[in-house]
N, CA, C and O of each residue as an XYZ file, in Angstrom:
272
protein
N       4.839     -7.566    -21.774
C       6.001     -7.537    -22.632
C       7.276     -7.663    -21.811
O       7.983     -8.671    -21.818
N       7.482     -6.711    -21.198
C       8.548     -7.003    -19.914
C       8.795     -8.304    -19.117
O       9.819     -8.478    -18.457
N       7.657     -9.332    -19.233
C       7.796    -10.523    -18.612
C       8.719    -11.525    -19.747
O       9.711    -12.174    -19.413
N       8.126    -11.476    -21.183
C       8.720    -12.365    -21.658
C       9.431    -11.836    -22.549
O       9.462    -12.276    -23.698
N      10.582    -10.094    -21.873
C      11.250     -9.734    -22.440
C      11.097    -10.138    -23.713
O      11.609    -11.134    -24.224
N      10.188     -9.135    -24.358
C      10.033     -8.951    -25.619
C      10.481     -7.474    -26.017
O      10.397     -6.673    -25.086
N      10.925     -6.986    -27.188
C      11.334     -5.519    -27.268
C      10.253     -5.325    -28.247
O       9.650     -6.165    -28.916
N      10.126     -4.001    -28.194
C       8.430     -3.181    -28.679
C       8.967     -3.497    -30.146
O       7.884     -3.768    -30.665
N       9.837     -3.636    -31.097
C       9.609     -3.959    -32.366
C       8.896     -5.656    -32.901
O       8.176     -6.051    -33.818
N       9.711     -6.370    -31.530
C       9.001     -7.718    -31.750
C       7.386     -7.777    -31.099
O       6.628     -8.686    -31.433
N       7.006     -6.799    -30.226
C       5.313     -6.401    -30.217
C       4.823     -6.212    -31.539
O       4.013     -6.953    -32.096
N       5.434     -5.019    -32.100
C       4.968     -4.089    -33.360
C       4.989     -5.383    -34.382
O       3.990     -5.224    -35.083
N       5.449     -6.211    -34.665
C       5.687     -7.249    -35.270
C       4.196     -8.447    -35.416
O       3.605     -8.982    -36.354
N       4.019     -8.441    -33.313
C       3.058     -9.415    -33.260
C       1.657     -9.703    -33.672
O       0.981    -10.657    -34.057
N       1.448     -7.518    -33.224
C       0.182     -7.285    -33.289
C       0.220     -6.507    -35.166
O      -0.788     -6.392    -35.863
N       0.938     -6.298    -35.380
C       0.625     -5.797    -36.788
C       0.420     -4.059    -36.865
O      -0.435     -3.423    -37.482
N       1.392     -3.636    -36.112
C       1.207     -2.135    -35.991
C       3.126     -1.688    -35.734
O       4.052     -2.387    -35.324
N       3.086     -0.379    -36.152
C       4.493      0.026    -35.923
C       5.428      0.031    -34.813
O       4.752     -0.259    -33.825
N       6.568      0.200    -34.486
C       7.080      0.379    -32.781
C       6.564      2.016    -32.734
O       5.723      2.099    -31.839
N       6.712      2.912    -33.178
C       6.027      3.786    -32.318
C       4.631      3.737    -31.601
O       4.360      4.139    -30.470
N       3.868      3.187    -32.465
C       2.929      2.602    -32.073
C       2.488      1.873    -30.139
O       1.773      2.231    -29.204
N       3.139      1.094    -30.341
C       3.875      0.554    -29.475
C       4.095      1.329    -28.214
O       3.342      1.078    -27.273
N       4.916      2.131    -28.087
C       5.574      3.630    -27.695
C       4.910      3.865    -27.086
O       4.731      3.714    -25.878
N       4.260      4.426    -28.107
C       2.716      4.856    -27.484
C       1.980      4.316    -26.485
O       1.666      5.111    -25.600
N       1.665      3.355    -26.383
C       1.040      2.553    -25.621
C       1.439      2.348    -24.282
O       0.671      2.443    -23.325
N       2.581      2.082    -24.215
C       3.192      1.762    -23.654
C       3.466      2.932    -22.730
O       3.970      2.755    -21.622
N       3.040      4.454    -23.314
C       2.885      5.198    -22.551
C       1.837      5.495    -22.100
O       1.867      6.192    -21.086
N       0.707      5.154    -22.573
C      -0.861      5.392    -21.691
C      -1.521      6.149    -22.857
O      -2.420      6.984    -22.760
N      -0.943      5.729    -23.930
C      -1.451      6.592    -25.535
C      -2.508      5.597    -26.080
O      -1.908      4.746    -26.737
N      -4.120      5.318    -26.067
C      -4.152      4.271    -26.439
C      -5.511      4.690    -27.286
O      -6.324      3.806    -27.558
N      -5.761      6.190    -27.737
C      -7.262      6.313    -28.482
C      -6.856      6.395    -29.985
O      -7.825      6.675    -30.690
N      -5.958      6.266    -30.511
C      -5.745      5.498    -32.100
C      -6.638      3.782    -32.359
O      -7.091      3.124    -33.296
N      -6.506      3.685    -30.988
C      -6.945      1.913    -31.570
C      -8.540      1.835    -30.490
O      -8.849      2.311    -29.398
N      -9.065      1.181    -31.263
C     -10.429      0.771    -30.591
C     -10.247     -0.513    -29.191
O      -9.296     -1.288    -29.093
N     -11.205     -0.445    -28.420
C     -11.133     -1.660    -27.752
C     -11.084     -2.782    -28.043
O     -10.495     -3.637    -27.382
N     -11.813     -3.014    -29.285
C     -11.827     -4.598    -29.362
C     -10.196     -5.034    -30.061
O      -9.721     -6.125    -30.376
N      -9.601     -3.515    -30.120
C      -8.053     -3.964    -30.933
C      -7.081     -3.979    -30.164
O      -6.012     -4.523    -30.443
N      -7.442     -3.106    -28.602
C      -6.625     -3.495    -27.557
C      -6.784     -4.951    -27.193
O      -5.778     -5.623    -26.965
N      -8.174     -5.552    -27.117
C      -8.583     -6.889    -26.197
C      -7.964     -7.939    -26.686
O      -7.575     -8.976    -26.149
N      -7.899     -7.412    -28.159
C      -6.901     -8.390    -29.227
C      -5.252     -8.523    -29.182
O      -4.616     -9.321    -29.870
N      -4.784     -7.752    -28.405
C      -3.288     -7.486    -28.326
C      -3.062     -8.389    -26.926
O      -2.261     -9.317    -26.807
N      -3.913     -7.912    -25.968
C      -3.848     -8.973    -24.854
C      -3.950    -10.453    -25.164
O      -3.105    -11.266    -24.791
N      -4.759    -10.682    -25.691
C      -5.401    -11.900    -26.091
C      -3.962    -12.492    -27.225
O      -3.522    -13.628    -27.048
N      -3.638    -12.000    -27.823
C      -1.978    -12.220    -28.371
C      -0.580    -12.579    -27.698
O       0.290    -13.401    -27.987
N      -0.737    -11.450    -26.487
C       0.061    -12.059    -25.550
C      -0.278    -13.011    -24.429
O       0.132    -13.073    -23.269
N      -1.028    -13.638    -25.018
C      -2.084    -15.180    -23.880
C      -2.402    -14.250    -22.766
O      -1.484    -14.374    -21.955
N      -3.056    -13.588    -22.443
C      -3.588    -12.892    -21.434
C      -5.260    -13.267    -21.561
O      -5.890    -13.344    -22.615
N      -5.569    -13.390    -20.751
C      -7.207    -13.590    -20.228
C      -7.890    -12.201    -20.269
O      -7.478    -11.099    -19.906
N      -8.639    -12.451    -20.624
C      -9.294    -11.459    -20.642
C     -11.231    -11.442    -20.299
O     -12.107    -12.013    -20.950
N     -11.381    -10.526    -19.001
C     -12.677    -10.716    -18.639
C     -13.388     -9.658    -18.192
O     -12.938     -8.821    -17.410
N     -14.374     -9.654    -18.606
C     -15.218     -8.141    -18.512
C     -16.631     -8.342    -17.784
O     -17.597     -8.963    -18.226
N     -16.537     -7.774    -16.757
C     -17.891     -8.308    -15.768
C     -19.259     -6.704    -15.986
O     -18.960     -5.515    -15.878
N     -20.145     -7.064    -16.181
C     -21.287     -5.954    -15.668
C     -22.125     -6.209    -14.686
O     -22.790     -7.244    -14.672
N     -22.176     -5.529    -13.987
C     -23.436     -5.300    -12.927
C     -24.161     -4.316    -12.576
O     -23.657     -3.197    -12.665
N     -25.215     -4.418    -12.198
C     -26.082     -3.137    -11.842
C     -25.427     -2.218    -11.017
O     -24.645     -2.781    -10.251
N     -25.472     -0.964    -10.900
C     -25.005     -0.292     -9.728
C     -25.521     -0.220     -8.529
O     -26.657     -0.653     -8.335
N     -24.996      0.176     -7.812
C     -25.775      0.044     -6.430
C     -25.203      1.054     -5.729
O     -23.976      1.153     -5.729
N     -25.756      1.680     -5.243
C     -25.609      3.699     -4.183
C     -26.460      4.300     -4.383
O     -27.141      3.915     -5.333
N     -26.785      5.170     -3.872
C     -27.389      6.599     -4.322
C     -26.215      7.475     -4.525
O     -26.118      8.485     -5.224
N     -25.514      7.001     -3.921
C     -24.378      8.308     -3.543
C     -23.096      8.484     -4.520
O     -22.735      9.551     -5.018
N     -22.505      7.264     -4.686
C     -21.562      7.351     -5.811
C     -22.052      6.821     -7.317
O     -22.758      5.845     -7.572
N     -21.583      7.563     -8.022
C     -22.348      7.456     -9.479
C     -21.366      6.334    -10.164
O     -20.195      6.110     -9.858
N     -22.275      5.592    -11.327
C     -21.581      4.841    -11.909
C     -19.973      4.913    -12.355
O     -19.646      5.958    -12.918
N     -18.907      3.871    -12.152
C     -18.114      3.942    -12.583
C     -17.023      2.551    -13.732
O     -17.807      1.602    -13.769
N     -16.723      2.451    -13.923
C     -15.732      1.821    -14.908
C     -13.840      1.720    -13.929
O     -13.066      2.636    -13.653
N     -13.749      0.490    -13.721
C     -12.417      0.270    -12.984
C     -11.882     -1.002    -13.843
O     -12.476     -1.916    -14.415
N     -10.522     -0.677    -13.693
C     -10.164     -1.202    -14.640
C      -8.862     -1.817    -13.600
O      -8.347     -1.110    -12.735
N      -8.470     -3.186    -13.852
C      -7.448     -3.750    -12.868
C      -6.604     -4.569    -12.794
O      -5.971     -4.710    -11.747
């Protein structure tokens, strides 16, 4: 949003949800909405979006989820 200086009402606008909403988000507030409704907001603002799985591999460190 900050790139193509957009203000959170013209977000709230894009994706179909309120500016607090928004707000929210924007603060790290994000278990109102499901994933596939975040992947959809990216995917709105032309963002790519790609999700890799692989087996784990350690004994030592346990599975994790990184996000980047």
């Amino acid at each position: 949003m900050k790139k193509r200086h957009m203000k959170q009402t013209d977000a709230a606008t894009l994706f179909g949800v309120r500016q607090p909403d928004i707000s929210k988000m924007l603060r790290g507030e994000f278990r109102q909405f499901s994933v596939e409704r975040l992947l959809r907001f990216l995917v709105g603002l032309d963002l790519g979006v790609e999700i890799v799985v692989r087996p784990h591999r350690g004994r030592h460190n346990a599975p994790a989820l990184h996000v980047s």
